[in-house]
C-alpha positions as CSV (number, residue, x, y, z in Angstrom):
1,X,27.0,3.7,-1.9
2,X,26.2,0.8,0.5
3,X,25.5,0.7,4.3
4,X,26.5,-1.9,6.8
5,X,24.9,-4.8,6.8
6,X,24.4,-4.8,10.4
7,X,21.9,-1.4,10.8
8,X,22.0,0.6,13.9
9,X,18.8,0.3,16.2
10,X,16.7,3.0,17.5
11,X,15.3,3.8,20.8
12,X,12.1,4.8,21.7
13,X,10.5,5.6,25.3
14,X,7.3,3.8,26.1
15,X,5.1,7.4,26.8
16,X,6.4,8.5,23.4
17,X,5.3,5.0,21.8
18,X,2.1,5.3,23.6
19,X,1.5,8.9,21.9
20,X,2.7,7.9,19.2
21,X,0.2,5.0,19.0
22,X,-2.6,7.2,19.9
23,X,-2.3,9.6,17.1
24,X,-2.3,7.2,15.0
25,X,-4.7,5.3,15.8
26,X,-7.0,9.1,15.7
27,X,-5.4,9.3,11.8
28,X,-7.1,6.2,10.8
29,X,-10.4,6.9,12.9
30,X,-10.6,9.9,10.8
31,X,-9.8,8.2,7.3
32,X,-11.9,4.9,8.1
33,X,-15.1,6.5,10.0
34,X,-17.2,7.3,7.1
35,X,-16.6,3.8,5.5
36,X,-17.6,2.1,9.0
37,X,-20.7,4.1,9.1
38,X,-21.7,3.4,5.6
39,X,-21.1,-0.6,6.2
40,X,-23.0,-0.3,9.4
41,X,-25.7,0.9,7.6
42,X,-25.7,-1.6,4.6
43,X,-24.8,1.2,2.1
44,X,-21.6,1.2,-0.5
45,X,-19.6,4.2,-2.0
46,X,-17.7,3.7,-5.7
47,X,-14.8,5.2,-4.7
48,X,-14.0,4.8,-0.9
49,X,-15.0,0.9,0.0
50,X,-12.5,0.3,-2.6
51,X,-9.3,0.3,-0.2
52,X,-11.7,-1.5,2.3
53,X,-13.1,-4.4,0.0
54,X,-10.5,-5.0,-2.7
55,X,-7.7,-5.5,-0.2
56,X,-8.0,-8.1,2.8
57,X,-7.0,-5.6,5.5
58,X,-9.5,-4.0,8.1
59,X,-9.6,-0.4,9.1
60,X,-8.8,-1.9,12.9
61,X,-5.6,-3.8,11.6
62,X,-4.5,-0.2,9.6
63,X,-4.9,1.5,13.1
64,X,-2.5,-0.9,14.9
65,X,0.5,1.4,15.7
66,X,4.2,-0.4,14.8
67,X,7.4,1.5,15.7
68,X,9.4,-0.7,12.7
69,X,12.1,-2.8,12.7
70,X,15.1,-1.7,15.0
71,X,13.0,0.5,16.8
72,X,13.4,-0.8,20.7
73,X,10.6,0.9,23.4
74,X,11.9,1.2,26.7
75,X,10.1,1.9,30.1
76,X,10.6,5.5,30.9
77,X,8.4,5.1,34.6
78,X,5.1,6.1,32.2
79,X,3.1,4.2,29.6
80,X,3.8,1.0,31.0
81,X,0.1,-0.3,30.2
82,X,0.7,0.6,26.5
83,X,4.7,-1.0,27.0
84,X,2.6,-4.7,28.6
85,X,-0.4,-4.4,25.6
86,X,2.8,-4.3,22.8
87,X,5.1,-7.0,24.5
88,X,2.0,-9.1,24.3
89,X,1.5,-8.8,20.7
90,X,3.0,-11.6,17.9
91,X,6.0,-10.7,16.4
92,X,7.2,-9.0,19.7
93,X,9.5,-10.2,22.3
94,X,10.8,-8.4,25.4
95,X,14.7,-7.7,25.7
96,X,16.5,-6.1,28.5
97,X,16.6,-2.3,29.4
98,X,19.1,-0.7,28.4
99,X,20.8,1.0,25.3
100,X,18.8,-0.6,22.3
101,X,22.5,-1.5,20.6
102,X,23.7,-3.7,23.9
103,X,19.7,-5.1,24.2
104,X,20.9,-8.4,23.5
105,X,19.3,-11.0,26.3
106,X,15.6,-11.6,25.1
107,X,12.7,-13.6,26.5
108,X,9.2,-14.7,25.5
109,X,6.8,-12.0,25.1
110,X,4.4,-11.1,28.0
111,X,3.8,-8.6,30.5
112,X,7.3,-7.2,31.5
113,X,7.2,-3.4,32.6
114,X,10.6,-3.7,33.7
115,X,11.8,-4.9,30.3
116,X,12.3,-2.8,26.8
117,X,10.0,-4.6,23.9
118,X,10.9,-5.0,19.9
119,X,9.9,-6.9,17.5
120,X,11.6,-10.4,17.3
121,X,13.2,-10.3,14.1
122,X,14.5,-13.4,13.9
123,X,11.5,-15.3,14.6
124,X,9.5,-12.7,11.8
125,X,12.6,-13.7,9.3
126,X,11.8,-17.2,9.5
127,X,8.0,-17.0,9.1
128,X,8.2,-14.2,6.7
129,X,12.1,-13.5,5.2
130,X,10.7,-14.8,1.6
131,X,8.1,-13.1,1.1
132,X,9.6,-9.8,2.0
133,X,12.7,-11.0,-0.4
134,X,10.1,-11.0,-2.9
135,X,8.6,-7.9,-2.1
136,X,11.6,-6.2,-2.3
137,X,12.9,-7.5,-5.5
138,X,9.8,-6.2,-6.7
139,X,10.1,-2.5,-5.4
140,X,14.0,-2.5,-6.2
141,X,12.9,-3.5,-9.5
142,X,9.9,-1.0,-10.1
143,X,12.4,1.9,-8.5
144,X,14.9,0.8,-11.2
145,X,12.5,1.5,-14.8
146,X,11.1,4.9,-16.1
147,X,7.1,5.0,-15.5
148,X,5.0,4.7,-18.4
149,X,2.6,7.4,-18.9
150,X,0.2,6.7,-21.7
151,X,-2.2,4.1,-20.7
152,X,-4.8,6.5,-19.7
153,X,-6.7,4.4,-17.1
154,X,-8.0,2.2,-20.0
155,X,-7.7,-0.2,-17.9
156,X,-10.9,0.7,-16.2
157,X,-12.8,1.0,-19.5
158,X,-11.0,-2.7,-21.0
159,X,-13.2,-4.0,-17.5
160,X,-16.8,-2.7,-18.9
161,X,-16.2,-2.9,-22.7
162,X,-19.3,-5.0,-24.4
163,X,-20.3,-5.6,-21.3
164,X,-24.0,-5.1,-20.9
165,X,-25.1,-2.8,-18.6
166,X,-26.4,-6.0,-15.6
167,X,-23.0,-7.1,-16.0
168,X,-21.3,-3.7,-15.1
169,X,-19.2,-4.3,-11.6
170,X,-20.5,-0.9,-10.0
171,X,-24.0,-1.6,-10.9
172,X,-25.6,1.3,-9.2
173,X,-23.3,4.1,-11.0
174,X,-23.9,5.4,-14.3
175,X,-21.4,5.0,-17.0
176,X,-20.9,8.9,-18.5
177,X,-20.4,8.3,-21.8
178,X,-23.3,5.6,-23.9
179,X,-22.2,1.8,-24.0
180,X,-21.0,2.6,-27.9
181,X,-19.2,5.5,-27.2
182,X,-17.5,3.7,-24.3
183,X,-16.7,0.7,-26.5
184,X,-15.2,3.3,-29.0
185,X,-12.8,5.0,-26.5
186,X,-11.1,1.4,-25.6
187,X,-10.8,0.6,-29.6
188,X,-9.6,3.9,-30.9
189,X,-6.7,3.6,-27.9
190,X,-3.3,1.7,-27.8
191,X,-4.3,-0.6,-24.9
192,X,-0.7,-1.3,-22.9
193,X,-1.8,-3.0,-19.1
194,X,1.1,-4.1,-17.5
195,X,-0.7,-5.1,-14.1
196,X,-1.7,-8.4,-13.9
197,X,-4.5,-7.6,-11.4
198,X,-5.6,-5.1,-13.3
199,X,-5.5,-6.8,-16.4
200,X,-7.2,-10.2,-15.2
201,X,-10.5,-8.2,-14.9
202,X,-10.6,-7.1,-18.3
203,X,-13.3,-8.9,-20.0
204,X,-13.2,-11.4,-22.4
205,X,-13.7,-9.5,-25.5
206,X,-11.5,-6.7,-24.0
207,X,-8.0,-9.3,-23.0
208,X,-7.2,-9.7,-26.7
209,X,-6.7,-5.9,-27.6
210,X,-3.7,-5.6,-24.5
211,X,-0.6,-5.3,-26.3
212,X,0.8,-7.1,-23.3
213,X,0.2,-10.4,-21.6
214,X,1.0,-9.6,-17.8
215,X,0.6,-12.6,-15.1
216,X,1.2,-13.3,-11.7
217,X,4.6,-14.7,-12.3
218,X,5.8,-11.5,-14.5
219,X,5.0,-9.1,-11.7
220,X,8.9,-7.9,-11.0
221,X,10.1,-8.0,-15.0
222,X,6.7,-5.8,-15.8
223,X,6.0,-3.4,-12.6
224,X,6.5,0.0,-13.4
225,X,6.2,3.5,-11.1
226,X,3.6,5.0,-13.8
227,X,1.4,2.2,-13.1
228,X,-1.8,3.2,-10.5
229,X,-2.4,-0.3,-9.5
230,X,1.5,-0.7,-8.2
231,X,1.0,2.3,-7.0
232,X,-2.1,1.5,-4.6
233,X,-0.5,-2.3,-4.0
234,X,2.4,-0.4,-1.6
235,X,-0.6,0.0,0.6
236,X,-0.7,-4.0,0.4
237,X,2.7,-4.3,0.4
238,X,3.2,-2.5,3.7
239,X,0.6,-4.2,5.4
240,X,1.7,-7.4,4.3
241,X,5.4,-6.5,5.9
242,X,3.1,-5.6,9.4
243,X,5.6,-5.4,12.3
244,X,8.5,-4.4,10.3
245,X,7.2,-1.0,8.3
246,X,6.8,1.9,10.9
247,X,3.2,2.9,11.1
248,X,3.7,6.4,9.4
249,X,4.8,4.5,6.5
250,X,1.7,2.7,6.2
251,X,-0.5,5.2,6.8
252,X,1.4,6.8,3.7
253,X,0.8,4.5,1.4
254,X,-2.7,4.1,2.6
255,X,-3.3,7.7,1.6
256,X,-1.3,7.5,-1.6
257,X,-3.9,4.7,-2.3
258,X,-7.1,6.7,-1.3
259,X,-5.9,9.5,-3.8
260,X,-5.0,6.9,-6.4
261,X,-8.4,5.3,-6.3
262,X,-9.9,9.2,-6.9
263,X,-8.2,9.7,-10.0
264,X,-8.9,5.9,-11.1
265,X,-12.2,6.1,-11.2
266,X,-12.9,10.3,-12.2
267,X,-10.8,9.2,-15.2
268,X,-13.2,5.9,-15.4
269,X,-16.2,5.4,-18.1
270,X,-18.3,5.3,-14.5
271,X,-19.8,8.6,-13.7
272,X,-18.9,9.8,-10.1
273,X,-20.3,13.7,-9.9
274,X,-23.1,12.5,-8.0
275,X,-20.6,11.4,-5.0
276,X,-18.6,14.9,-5.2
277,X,-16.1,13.6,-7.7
278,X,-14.6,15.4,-10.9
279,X,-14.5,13.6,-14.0
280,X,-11.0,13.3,-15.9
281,X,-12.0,12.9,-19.8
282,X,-9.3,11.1,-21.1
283,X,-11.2,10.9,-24.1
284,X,-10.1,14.2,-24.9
285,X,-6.8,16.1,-25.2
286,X,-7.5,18.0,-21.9
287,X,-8.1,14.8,-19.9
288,X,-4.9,12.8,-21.0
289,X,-2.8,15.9,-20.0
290,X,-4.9,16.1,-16.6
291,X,-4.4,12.7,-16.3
292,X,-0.6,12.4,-17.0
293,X,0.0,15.5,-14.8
294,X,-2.1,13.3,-11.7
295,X,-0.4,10.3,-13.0
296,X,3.8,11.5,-12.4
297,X,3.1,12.9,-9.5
298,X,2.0,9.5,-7.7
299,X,4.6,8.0,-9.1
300,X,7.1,10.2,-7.7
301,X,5.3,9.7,-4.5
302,X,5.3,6.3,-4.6
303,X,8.9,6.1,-5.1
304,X,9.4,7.9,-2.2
305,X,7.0,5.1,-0.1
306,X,9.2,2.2,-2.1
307,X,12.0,3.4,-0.5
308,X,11.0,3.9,2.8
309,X,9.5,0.3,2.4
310,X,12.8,-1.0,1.1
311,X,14.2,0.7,3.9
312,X,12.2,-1.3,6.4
313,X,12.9,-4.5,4.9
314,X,16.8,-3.9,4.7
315,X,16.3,-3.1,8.6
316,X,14.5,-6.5,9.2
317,X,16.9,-8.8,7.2
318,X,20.0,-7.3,7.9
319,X,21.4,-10.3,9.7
320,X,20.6,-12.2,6.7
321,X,21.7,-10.2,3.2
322,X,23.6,-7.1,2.4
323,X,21.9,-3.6,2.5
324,X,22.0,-1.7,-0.2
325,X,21.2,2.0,-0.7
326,X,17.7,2.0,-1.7
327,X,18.3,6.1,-2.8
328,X,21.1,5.0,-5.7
């Protein structure tokens, strides 16, 4: 089943926007406080920072509201300062009141209160249409293959193994299990990364024992929903598609990425009680089945936030390419 290529828009009145916006931003407040506080304070946290430090996106940047693309905010007589503070934004332009559909007359950007804003789609295709090509391939792809559910989080262990322990990347957390019996759990398991950026921090004597040979230009024949890494880069994704995703969206795969992250590391060599953590032993039969049962049920989540993403990128280029069905 297919859908038109032109999408219907959406309307949206600016006191709802400016609600909208507000909760938001509270939602991220919330999820981001504790990291501020500990940066202010020069202090790190194994787990948490990861979202934070890893990808290049700042907790003020996650807490920017977006409606999406197709979504047009009218005046409604209230929140007209929060209607002027969006039209001045990039990737916004101001279009006439009016049924979003018949919105058709547009002008630069800037304080308008009389006029409905959206986000100027055709100037965001033209600065940004390949990337999210790309980006989509990739999800459509991923969406398309069975997970893989037996690598364990090895991947995590490949990144320490024979490493001594000055050379460990979270210096100031313990490993749980000796240096030799960590080395053993990486050799007496079928190694099978197919993340590139997971695999390129694998060290040196570690690279050689992955059965595959992932790289940057593999990414869309190798991503696979099973994967954790894919499955915290939709948070990257989303951001990277700003204007167009609608900020519940984001703020979905952020989460998906925080939870991620926990079972990444409990199921790590590293040992992360001290911080309130569990530890996942995947060592041991218990611990695979704990960490398969964790495993599926992010995948099936973030199959659910690769179509919504897909979704948003249909919305964007629809002028441009067919839309497909995203749920086939």
């Amino acid at each position: 089943m297919s859908t038109p290529a032109v999408l219907p828009s959406s309307v949206l009145s600016a006191s709802a926007a400016a609600q909208l916006a507000a909760d938001h931003a509270a939602s991220v407040r919330e999820r981001t406080a504790a990291h501020l506080d500990r940066r202010a304070r020069g202090e790190k946290h194994p787990v948490e920072d990861f979202l934070h430090t890893y990808y290049p996106f700042t907790p003020g940047q996650l807490s920017t509201w977006h409606p999406g693309a197709g979504v047009t905010v009218q005046p409604d007589g209230s929140g007209s300062a929060f209607l002027t503070e969006l039209s001045g934004r990039k990737w916004y332009r101001t279009v006439d009141p009016g049924p979003a559909s018949d919105a058709g007359s547009t002008s630069p950007a800037g304080p308008a209160s009389a006029s409905a804003v959206a986000v100027d789609l055709e100037r965001w295709r033209a600065a940004r249409g390949d990337g999210a090509q790309f980006i989509r391939d990739l999800l459509a792809r991923t969406l398309e293959r069975e997970g893989t559910f037996g690598c364990f989080g090895l991947h995590e262990w490949a990144m320490v193994y024979q490493q001594s322990p000055e050379e460990l990347r979270h210096d100031r957390v313990p490993l749980r299990l000796t240096h030799t019996q960590t080395d053993a759990v990486v050799e007496s398991h079928r190694v099978r990364c197919s993340h590139f950026d997971a695999f390129r921090f694998f060290t040196p004597e570690a690279r050689p024992l992955n059965e595959l040979s992932p790289t940057r230009g593999t990414m869309r024949e190798m991503e696979q929903p099973g994967c954790l890494h894919g499955g915290m880069d939709l948070y990257k994704w989303a951001m990277k598609l700003g204007p167009i995703v609608p900020s519940d969206v984001t703020l979905t795969a952020f989460d998906l990425a925080r939870d991620i992250r926990t079972l990444d590391m409990e199921a790590s060599p590293y040992d992360v009680r001290d911080w309130g953590y569990g530890v996942v032993a995947i060592e041991t039969p218990e611990g695979k089945a704990e960490y398969v049962r964790r495993q599926r049920a992010f995948a099936d989540r973030g199959n659910n936030v690769r179509r919504r993403l897909i979704t948003s990128i249909d919305r964007a280029l629809a002028d441009d390419v067919a839309v497909a069905d995203p749920g086939r």
